[in-house]
ZADOBA-485205 format. One line per 3 residues: number of its first residue (from 1); their letters; for each residue x, y, z of N, C-alpha, C, O. Coordinates in steps of 0.05 Angstrom, whole numbers, plus 5000, padded with zeros to 4 digits. Layout:
residues N
NUM	a	X/Y/Z/X/Y/Z/X/Y/Z/X/Y/Z  ... $
This chain:
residues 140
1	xxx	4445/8600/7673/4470/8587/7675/4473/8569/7650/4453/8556/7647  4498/8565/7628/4507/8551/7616/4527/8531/7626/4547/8544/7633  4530/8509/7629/4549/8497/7626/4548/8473/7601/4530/8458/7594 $
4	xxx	4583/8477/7591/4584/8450/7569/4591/8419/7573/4602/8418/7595  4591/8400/7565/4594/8375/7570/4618/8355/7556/4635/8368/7544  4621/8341/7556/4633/8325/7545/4632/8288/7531/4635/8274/7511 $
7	xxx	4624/8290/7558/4607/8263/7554/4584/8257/7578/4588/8268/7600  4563/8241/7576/4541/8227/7595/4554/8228/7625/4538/8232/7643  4578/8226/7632/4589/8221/7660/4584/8251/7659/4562/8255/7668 $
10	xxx	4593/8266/7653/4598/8303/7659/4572/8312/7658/4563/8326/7676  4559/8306/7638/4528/8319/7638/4514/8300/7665/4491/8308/7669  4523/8275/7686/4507/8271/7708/4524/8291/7730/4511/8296/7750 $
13	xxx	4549/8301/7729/4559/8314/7746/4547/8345/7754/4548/8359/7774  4535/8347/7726/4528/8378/7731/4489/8373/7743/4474/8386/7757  4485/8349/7730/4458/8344/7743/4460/8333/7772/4441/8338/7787 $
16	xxx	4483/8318/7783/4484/8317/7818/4495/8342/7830/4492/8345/7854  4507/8359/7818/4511/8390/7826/4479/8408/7827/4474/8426/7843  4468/8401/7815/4438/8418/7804/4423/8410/7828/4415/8427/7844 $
19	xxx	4418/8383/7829/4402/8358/7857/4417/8371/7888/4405/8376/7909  4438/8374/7884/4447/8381/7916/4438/8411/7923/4444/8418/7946  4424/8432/7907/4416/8452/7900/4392/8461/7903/4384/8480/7916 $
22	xxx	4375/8441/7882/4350/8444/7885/4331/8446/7900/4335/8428/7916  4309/8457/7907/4297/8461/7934/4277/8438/7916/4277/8430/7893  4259/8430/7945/4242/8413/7945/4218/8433/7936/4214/8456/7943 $
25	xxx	4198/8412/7915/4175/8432/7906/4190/8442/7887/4180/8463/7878  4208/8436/7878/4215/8449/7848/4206/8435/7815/4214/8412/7811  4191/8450/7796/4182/8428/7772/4218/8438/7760/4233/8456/7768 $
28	xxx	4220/8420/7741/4248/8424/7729/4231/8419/7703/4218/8398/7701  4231/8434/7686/4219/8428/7656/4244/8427/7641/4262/8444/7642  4242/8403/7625/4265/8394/7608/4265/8395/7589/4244/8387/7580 $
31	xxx	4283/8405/7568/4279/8410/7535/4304/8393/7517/4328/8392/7520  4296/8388/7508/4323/8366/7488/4314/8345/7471/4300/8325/7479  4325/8351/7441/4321/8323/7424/4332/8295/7445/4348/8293/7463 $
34	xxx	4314/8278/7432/4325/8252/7431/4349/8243/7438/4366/8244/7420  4357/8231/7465/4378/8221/7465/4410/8249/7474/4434/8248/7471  4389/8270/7484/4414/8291/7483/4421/8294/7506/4438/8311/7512 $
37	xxx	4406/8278/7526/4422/8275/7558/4404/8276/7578/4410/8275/7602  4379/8278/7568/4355/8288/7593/4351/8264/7625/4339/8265/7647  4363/8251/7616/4360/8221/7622/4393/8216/7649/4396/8207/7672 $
40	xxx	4402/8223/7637/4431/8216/7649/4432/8249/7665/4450/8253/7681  4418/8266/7661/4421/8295/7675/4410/8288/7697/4421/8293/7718  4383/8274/7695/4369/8257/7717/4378/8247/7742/4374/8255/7765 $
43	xxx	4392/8229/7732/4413/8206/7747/4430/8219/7757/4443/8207/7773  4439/8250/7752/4458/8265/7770/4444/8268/7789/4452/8258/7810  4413/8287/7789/4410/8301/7800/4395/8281/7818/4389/8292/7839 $
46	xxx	4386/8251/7816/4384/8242/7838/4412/8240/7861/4412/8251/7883  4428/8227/7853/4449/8224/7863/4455/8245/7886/4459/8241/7910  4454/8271/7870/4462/8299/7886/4435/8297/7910/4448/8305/7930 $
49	xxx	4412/8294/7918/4395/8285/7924/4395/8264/7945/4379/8259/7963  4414/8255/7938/4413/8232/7961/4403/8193/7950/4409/8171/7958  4386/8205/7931/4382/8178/7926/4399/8154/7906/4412/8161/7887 $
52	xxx	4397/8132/7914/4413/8110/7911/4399/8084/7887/4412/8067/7874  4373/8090/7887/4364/8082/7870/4380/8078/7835/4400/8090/7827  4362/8059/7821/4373/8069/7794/4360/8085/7780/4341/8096/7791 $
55	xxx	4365/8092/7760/4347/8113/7752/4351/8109/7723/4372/8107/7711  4322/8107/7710/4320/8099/7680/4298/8109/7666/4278/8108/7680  4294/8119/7641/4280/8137/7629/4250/8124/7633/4249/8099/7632 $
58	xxx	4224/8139/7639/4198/8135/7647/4188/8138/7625/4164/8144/7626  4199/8135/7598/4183/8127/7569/4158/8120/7572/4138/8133/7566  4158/8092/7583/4129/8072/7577/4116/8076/7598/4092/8075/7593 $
61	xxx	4123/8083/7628/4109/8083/7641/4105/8112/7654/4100/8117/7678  4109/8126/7635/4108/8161/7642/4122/8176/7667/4134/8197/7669  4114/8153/7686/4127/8170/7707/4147/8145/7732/4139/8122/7736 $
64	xxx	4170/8157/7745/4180/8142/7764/4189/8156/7781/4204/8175/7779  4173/8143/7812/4182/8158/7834/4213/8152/7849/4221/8132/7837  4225/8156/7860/4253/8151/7870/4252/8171/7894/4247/8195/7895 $
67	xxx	4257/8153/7915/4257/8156/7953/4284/8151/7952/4294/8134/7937  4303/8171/7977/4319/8173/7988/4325/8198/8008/4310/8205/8027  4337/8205/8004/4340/8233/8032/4315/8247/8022/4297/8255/8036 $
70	xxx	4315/8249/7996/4285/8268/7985/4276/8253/7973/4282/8228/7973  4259/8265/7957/4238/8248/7930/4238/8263/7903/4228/8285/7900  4253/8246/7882/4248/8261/7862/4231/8239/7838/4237/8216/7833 $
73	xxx	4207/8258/7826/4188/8244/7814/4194/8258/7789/4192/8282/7783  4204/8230/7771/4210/8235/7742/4189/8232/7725/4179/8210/7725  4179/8252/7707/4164/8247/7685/4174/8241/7651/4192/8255/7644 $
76	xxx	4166/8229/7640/4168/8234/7601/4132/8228/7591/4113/8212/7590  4142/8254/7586/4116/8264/7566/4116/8257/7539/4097/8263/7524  4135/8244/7531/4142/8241/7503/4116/8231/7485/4107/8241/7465 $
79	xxx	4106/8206/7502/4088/8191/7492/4051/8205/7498/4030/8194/7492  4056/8232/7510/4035/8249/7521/4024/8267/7501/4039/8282/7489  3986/8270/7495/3987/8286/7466/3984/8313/7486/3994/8332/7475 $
82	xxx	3975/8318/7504/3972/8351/7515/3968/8341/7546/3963/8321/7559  3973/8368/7550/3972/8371/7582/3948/8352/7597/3953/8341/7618  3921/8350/7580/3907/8340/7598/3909/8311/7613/3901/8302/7635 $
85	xxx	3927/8297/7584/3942/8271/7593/3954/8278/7621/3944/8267/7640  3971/8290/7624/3977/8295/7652/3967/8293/7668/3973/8278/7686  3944/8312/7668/3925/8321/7688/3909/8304/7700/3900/8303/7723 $
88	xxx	3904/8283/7669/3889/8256/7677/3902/8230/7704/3892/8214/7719  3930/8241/7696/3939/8223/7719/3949/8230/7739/3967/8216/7748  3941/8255/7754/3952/8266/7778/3967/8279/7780/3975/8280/7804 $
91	xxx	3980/8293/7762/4002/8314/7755/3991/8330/7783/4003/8324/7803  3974/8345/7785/3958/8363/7805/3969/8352/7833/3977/8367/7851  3968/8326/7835/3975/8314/7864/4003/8302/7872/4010/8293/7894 $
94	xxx	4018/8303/7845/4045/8301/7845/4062/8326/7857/4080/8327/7873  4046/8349/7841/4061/8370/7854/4059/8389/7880/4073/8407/7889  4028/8371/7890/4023/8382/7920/4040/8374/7940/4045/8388/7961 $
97	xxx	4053/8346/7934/4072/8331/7947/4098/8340/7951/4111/8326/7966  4111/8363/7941/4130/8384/7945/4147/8367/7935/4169/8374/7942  4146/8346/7919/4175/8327/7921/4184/8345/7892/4169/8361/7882 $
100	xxx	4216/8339/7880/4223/8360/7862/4209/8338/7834/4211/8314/7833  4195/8358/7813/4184/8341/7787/4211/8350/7767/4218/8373/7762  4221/8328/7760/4230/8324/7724/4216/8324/7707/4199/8306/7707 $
103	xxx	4216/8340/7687/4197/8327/7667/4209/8333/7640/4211/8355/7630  4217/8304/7628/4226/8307/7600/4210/8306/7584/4191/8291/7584  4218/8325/7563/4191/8326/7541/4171/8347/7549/4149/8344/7538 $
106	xxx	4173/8362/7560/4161/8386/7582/4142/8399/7554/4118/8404/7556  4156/8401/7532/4149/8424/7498/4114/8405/7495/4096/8416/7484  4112/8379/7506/4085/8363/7501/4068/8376/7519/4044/8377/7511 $
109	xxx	4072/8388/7547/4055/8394/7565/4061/8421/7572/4062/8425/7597  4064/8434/7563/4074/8463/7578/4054/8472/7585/4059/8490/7601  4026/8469/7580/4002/8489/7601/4005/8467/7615/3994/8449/7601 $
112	xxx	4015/8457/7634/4008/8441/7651/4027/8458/7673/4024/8458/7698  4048/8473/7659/4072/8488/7689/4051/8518/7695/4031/8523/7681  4060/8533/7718/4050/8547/7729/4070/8574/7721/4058/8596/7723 $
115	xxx	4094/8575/7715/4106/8603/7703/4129/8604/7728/4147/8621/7729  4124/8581/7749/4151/8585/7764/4170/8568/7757/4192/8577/7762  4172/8542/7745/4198/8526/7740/4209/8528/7723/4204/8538/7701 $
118	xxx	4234/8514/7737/4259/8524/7728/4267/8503/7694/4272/8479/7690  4265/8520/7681/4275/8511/7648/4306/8503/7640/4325/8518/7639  4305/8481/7636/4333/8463/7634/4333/8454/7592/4322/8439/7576 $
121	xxx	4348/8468/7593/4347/8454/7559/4373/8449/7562/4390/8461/7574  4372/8418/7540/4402/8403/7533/4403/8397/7502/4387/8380/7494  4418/8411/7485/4431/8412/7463/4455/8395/7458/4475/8396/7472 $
124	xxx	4454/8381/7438/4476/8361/7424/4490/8380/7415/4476/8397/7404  4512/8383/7415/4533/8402/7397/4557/8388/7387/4572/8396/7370  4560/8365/7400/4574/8337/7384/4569/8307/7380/4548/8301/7391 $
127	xxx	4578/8293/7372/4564/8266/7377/4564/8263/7412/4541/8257/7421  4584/8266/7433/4582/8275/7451/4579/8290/7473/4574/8286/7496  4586/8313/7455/4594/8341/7475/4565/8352/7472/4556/8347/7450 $
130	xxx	4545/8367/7491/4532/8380/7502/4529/8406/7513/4545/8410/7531  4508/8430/7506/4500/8456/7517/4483/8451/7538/4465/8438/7531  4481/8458/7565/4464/8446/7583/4451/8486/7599/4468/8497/7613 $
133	xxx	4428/8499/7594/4422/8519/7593/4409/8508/7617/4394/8489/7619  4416/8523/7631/4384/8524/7654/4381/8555/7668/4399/8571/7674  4347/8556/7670/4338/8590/7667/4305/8579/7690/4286/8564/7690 $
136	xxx	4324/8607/7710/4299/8600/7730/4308/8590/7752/4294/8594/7772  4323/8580/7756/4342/8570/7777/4351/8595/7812/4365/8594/7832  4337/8606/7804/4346/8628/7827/4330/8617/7847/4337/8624/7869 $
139	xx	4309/8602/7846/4298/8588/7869/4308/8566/7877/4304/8554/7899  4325/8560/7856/4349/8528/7866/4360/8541/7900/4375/8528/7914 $
């Protein structure tokens, strides 16, 4: 599925469309320069989700959990040199927990996915406007 964007409000609309969708136990691997929406796609797809929380990029502290009708556990790998970083911190027991994983920065850890989640890449194509690709989604 492609859809385009316009601005940060539209790219959370198609991520709380994505959240009301997603099955639980889903990794969502995220692909996108800097600043190209991974963050605010987030904040949709909690919303769609149920949860009420805020929701703000897990830079420094790698990961943030968020409870509401479900659980979605956000990762950034950004600051991560390989998968084993992950591994070191329970990646393994995050995903036994069926809750759905985000993970921005996914291109730092990719032996860490299993060949089933669903691949979300977000492309800048204006100072605003956005390509939002997601592949794998038939288990949404």
């Amino acid at each position: 599925m492609v859809y385009y964007t316009n601005s940060d409000k539209e790219t959370e609309a198609i991520g709380e469309q994505f959240g009301r969708e997603v099955k639980d136990g889903t990794v969502v691997a995220m692909y996108g320069d800097l600043g190209a929406g991974k963050t605010a796609f987030v904040r949709g797809m909690a919303r769609g989700m149920g949860i009420t929380e805020r929701v703000s990029s897990p830079t420094f502290t790698i990961v943030n959990e968020y409870l509401g009708d479900r659980t979605l556990i956000h990762f950034d790998m950004y600051r991560l040199g390989s998968a084993d970083e992950l591994f070191d911190i329970g990646w393994e027991d995050y995903i036994a927990r069926g809750a759905v994983c985000a993970v921005e920065w996914s291109e730092n850890v990719e032996e860490a996915f299993y060949g089933d989640e669903v691949r979300l890449t977000i492309e800048k194509t204006g100072d605003t406007s956005r390509k939002i690709t997601i592949e794998g989604a038939e288990s949404c």
